[in-house]
C-alpha positions as CSV (number, residue, x, y, z in Angstrom):
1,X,23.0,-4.1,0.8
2,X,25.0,-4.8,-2.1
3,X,23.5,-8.4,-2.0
4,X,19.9,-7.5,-2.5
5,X,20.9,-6.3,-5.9
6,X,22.0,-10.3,-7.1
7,X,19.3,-11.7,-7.5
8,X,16.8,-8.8,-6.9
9,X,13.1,-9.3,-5.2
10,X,13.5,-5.7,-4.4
11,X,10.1,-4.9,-5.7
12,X,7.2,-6.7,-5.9
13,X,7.8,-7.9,-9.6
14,X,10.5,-10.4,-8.3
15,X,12.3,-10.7,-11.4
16,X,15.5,-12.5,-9.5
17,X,18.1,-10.6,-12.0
18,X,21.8,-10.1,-10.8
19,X,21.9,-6.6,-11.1
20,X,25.5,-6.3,-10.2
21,X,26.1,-8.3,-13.5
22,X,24.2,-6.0,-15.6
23,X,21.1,-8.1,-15.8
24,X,17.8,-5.8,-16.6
25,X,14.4,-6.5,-15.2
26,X,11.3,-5.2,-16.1
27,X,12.8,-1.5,-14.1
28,X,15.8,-1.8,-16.3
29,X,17.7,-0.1,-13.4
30,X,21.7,-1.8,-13.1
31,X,23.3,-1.5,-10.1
32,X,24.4,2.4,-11.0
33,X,22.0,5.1,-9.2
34,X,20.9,7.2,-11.5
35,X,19.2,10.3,-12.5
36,X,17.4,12.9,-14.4
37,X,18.3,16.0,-12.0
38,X,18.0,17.7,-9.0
39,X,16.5,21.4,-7.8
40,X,14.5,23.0,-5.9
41,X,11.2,22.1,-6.4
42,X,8.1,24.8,-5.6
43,X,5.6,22.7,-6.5
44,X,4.5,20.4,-4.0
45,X,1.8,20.4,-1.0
46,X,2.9,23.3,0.8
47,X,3.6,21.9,3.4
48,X,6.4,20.2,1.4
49,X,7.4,22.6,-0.5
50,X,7.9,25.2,2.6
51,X,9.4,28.8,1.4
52,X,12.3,28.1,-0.6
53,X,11.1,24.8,-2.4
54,X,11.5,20.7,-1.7
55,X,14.9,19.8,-2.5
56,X,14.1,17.2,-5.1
57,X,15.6,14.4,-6.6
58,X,14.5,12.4,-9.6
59,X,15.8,9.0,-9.8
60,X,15.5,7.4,-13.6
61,X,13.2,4.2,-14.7
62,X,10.7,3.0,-12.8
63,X,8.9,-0.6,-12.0
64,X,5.4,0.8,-13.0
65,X,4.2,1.3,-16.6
66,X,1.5,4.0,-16.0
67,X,0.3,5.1,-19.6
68,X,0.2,8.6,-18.6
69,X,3.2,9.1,-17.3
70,X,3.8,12.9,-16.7
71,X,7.7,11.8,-15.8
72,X,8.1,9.9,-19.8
73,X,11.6,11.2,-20.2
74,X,13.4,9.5,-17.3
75,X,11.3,6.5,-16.7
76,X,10.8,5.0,-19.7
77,X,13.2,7.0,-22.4
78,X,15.8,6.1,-19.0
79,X,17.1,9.8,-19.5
80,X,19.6,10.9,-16.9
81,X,23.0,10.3,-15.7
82,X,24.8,7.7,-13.4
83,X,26.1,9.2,-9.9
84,X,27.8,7.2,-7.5
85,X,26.6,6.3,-3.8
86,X,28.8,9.3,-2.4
87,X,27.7,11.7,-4.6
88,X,23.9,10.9,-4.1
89,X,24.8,12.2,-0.3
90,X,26.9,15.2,-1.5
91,X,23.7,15.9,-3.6
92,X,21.5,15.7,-0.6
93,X,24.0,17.9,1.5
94,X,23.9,20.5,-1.9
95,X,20.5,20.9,-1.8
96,X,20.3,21.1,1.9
97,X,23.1,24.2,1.8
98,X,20.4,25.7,-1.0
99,X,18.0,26.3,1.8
100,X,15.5,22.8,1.3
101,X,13.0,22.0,3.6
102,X,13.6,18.4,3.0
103,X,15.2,16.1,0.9
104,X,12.6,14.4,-1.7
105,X,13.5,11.4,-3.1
106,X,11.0,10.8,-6.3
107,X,10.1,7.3,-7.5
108,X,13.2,6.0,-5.7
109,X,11.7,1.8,-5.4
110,X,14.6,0.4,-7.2
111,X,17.8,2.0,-5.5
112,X,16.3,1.1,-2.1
113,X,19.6,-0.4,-1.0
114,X,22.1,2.2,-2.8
115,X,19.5,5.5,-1.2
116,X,20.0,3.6,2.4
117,X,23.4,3.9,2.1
118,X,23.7,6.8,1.0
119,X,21.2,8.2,3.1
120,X,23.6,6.9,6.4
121,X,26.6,9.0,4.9
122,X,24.8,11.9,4.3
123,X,23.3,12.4,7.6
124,X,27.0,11.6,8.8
125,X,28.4,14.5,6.6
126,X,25.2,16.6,8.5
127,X,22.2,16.1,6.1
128,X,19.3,17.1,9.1
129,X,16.1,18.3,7.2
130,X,13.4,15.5,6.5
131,X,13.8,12.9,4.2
132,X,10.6,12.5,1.7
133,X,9.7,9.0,0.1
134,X,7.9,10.2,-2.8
135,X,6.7,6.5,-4.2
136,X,3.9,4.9,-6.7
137,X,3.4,3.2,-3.6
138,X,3.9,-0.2,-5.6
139,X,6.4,-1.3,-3.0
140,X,7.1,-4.6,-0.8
141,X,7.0,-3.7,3.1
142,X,10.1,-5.8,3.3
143,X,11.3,-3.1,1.3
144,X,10.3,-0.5,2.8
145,X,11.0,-1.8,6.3
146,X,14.6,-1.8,5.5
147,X,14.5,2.4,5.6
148,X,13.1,2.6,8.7
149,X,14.3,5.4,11.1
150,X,15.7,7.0,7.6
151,X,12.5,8.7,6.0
152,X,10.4,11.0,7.7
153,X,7.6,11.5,5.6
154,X,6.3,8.8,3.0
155,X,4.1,10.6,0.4
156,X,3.1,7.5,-2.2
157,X,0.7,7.8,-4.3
158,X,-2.5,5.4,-4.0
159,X,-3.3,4.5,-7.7
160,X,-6.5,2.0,-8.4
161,X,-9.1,-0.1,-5.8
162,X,-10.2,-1.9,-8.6
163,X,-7.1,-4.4,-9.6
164,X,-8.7,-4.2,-12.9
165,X,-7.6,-0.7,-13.8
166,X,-4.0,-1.9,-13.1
167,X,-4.1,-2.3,-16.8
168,X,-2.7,1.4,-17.1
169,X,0.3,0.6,-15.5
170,X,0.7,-3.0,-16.3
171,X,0.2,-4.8,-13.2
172,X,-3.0,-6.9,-11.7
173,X,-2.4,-6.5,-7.8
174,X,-1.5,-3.0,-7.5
175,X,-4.3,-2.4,-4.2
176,X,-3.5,-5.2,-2.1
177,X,0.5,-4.3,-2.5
178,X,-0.2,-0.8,-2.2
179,X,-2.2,-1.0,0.9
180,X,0.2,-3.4,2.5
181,X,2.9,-0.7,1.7
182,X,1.3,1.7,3.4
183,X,0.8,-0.2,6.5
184,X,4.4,-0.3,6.4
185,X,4.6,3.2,6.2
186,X,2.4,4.4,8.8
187,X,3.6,1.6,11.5
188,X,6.9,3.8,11.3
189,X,5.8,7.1,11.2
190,X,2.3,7.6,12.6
191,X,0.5,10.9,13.0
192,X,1.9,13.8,11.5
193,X,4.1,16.4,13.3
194,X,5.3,20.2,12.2
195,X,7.9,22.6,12.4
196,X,7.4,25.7,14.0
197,X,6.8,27.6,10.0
198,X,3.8,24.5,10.0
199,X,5.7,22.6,7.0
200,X,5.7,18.9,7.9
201,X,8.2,17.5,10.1
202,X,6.7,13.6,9.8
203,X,3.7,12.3,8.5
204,X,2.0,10.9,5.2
205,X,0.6,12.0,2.6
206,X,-1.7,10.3,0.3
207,X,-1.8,11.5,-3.5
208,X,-4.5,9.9,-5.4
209,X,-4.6,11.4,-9.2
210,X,-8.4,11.1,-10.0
211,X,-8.6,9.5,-13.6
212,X,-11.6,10.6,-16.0
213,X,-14.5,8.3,-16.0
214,X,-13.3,5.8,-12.5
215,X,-14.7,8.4,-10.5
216,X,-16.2,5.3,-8.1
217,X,-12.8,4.0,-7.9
218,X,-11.7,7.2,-6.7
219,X,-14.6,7.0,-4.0
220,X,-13.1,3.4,-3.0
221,X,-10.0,4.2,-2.3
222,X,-10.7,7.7,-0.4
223,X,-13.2,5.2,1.4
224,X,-10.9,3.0,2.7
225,X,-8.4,5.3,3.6
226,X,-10.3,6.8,5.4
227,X,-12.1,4.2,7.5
228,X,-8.3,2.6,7.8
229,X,-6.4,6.0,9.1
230,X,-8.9,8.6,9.4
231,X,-7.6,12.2,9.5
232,X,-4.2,10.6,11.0
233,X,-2.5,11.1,6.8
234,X,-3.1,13.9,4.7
235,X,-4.6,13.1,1.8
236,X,-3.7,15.1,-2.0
237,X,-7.0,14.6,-4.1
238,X,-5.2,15.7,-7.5
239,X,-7.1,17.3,-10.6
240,X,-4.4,17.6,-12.7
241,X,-4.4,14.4,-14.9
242,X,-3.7,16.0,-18.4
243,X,-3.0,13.6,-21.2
244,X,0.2,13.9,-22.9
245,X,-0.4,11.9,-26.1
246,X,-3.4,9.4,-27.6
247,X,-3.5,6.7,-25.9
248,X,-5.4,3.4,-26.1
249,X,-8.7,4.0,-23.7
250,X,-10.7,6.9,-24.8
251,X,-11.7,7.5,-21.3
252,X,-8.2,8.9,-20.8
253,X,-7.9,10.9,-23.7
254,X,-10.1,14.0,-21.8
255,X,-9.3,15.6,-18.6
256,X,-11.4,15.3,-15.7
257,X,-14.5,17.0,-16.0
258,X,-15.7,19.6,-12.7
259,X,-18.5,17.6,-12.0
260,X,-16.3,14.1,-11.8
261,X,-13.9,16.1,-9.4
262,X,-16.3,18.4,-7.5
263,X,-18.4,14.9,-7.0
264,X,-15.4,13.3,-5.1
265,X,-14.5,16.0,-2.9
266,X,-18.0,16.6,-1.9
267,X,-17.8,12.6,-1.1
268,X,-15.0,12.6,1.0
269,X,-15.9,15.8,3.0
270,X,-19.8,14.4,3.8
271,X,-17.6,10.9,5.0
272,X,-15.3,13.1,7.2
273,X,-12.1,13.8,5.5
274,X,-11.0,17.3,6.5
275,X,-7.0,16.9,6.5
276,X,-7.1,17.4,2.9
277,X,-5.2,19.1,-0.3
278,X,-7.7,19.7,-3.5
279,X,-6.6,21.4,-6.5
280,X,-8.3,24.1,-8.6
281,X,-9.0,23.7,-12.6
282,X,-5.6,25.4,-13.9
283,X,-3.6,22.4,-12.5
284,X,-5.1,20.7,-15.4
285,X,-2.0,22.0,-17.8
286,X,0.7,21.1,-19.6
287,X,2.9,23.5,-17.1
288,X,2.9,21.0,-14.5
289,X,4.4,18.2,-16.2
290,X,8.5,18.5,-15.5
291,X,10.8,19.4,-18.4
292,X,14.1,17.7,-17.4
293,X,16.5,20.5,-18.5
294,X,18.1,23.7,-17.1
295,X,19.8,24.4,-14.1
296,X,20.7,21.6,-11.9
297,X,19.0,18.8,-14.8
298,X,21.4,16.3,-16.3
């Protein structure tokens, strides 16, 4: 794996830097894992999240842009620490003792190589709950292919139909690599499966983050998901865009409005969505967005 790292294509920016030399992309990931923490985490689907929280672990930078990043302080300030393959497993096997339900690994694109390996010693040291691939979904499927029969639910996020409103994240092809990705995704895992508590065993889920004023867009994508996988994923239609500082495009200086949101979920349901996560006004708050300090938070 170590190989994929010298002149890395790991993502679908391509930039061809020997990362093994200390060569920065646009991620500005090295070779080095690292991250901003690791907890418990109660604040997922519930199906993910199960009784005593998603063992979660934040991985620093990122190969998106988005302008609203909720996650600021560890991928683009590149807060955290570096941990070595071994310890990312001992990590995994920590949180697993701790009473997880699974083993998320958030925004992990860029240590696709280092997370299969460790993911291979960790399940030899006796890591057995699910493994979550919690992604932007701006992935290659090459990528992605090389972790199958490692990850047991893929929960990506499915940003913008309209390659156009990439501009918030600084890319122009985000849907046809995001829908390839998930292709990907669902050829290895298929329909979802449960435990006998009804958390989520395997499967995918489908976050889209409705953005104020693209409400159309947001009726595009849930379109085509649908009409691609039916009621086979769960999807997460998410109210709780909340913006963090001015930005550039007034139309995402608000939060979403009740009528924009109540108008998409009343689209989805009258197309036949019914395997489906909405959230309620009070998500719109500053309390959801992390704070990467406290127990457990480099």
């Amino acid at each position: 794996m170590e190989e994929l790292l010298e002149k890395c294509t790991i993502c679908p920016r391509e930039c061809k830097v020997n990362r093994n030399k200390k060569e920065l992309g646009y991620c500005k990931a090295s070779n080095k894992i690292k991250i901003g923490g690791y907890h418990l985490h109660m604040w997922e689907e519930p199906i993910i999240t199960g009784e005593k929280g998603s063992g979660t672990i934040f991985f620093s930078y990122c190969n998106l842009n988005c302008i609203y990043c909720q996650n600021y302080e560890i991928s683009n300030n590149n807060n955290g620490e570096e941990i070595t393959i071994e310890r990312l497993s001992d990590i995994m096997i920590e949180l697993q003792e701790k009473g997880a339900n699974n083993i998320n690994l958030v925004t992990p694109t860029h240590y696709i190589p280092q997370i299969r390996s460790s993911l291979i010693i960790a399940k030899e040291k006796g890591l057995s709950i699910p493994i979550v691939y919690n992604t932007s979904c701006y992935e290659k499927k090459e990528s992605i292919k090389l972790l199958d029969g490692l990850i047991d639910i893929y929960l990506p996020d499915f940003k913008y139909y309209d390659n156009g409103l990439g501009k918030y994240s600084k890319v122009n092809n985000y849907f046809e690599v995001a829908s390839l990705a998930l292709e990907e995704m669902y050829n290895q895992i298929g329909k979802c499966t449960y435990d006998k508590d009804n958390n989520l065993k395997k499967g995918i889920i489908v976050r889209h983050l409705v953005l104020p004023g693209h409400i159309e867009d947001s009726k595009k994508i849930i379109n085509y998901l649908y009409s691609k996988y039916e009621n086979n994923i769960i999807y997460s239609i998410m109210n709780q865009y909340t913006p963090i500082k001015k930005l550039e495009y007034n139309n995402l200086n608000r939060r979403v409005s009740n009528k924009e949101y109540e108008e998409i979920i009343d689209f989805a349901y009258n197309i036949g969505v019914r395997n489906c996560y909405v959230q309620e006004k009070k998500s719109q708050s500053e309390s959801f967005i992390p704070i990467f300090k406290g127990d457990n938070w480099i």
